[in-house]
N, C-alpha and C positions, 0 to 999 in steps of 0.2 A: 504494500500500500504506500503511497505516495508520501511523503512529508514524515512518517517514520522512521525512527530512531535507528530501526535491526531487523533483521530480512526477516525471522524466524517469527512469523507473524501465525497464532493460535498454537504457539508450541507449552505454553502453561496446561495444555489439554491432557499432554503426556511426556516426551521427554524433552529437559530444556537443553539447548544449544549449548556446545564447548564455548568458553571461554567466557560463560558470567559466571554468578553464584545464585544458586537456586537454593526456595524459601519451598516447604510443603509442612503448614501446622495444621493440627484444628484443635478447636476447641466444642467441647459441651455445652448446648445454650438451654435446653431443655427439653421436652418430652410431647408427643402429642402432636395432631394435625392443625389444633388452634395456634400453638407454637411455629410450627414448620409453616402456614401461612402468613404469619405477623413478620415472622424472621426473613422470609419471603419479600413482603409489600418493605418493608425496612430498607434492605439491601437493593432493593430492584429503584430506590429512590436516593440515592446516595448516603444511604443512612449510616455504614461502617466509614465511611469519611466523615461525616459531621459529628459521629460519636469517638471520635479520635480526636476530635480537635482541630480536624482542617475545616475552611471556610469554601463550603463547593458552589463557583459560578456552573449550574446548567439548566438545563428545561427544567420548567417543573412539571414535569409527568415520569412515568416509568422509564428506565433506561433501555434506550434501543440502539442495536449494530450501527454503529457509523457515528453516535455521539461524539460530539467535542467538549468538552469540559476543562476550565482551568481549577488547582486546586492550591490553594492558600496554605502555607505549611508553617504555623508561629515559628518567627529567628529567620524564615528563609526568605529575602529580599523581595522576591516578584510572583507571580500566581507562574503555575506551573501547570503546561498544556498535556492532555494526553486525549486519544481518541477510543471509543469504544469500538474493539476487534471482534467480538464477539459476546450474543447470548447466549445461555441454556435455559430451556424453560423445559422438564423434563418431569414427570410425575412424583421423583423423589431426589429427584435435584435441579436448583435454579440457582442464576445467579450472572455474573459478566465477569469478562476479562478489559482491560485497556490496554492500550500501550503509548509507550512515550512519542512525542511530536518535539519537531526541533523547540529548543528554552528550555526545555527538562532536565536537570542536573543528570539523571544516570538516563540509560537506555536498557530498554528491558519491555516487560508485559507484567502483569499483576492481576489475578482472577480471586473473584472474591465469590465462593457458593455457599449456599445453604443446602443440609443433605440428610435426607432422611435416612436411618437405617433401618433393618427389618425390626428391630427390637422396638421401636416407637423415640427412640430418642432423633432431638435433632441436635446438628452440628455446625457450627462457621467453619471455614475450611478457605481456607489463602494460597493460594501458587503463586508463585512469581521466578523469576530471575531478571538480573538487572546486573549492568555494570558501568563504571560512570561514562557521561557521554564525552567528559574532553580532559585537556592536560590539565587542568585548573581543578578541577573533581577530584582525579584521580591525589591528585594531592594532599588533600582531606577525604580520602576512602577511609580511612578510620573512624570518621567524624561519620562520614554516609553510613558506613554500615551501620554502627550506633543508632542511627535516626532510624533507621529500617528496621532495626532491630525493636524499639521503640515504639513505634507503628504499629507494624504486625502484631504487636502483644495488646494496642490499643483496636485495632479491629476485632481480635480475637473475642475482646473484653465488649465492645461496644451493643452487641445483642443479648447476652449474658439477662435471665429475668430476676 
């Protein structure tokens, strides 16, 4: 896709591309269909960005394939573009991936699902791989990975009931 960071475009699907560092957590949010649809309508609205503490410019409706969204990161100087690569809308699992657009500190993709399993629980669940996008990045990779680090354990937390 055009204006993209990194050629590997829907590889958070299954395996991420040599030469970033790939993210696969989840987390336990709780139990039940009432759950797995709240957690659902949550995420599908940029809800694990705004309950981490980024400030999300996008539509206001559901997230759809092809979205552009910038996302405000507190400390980090300018809104940050990435575009939406893909959804899942799947009977027991939903949710979207992005990837980064040039102005993005790292280059990478980031999928954020909600997944039901046969047991009744449900779960947030994060893919990603990224690595920064230039020589000025790479120079505070310690610093990025930190914040990534960070992040992730704030999405994780952000559906939590």
């Amino acid at each position: 896709m055009a204006d993209l960071t990194y050629d590997a475009v829907g590889a958070t699907r299954g395996t991420p591309p040599a030469g970033f560092r790939a993210i696969d957590r989840a987390a336990l949010i709780g139990h039940g269909d009432d759950c797995f649809r709240a957690a659902v309508d949550q995420t599908m609205r940029w809800g694990l960005q705004r309950g981490s503490g980024m400030r999300v410019t996008a539509a206001d409706r559901a997230v759809r394939d092809g979205d552009e969204v910038g996302l405000r990161i507190p400390l980090w100087p300018r809104e940050v573009p990435c575009r939406v690569v893909y959804v899942v809308d799947e009977p027991d699992v939903a949710g979207f991936a992005y990837g980064t657009l040039r102005g993005h500190p790292e280059s990478g993709e980031e999928a954020f699902l909600v997944e039901r399993r046969p047991d009744g629980s449900v779960w947030t669940r994060i893919r990603a791989f990224s690595r920064p996008s230039g020589p000025l990045i790479w120079l505070g990779y310690p610093l990025a990975r930190l914040l990534q680090e960070v992040y992730t354990r704030r999405y994780l937390r952000a559906l939590r009931a």
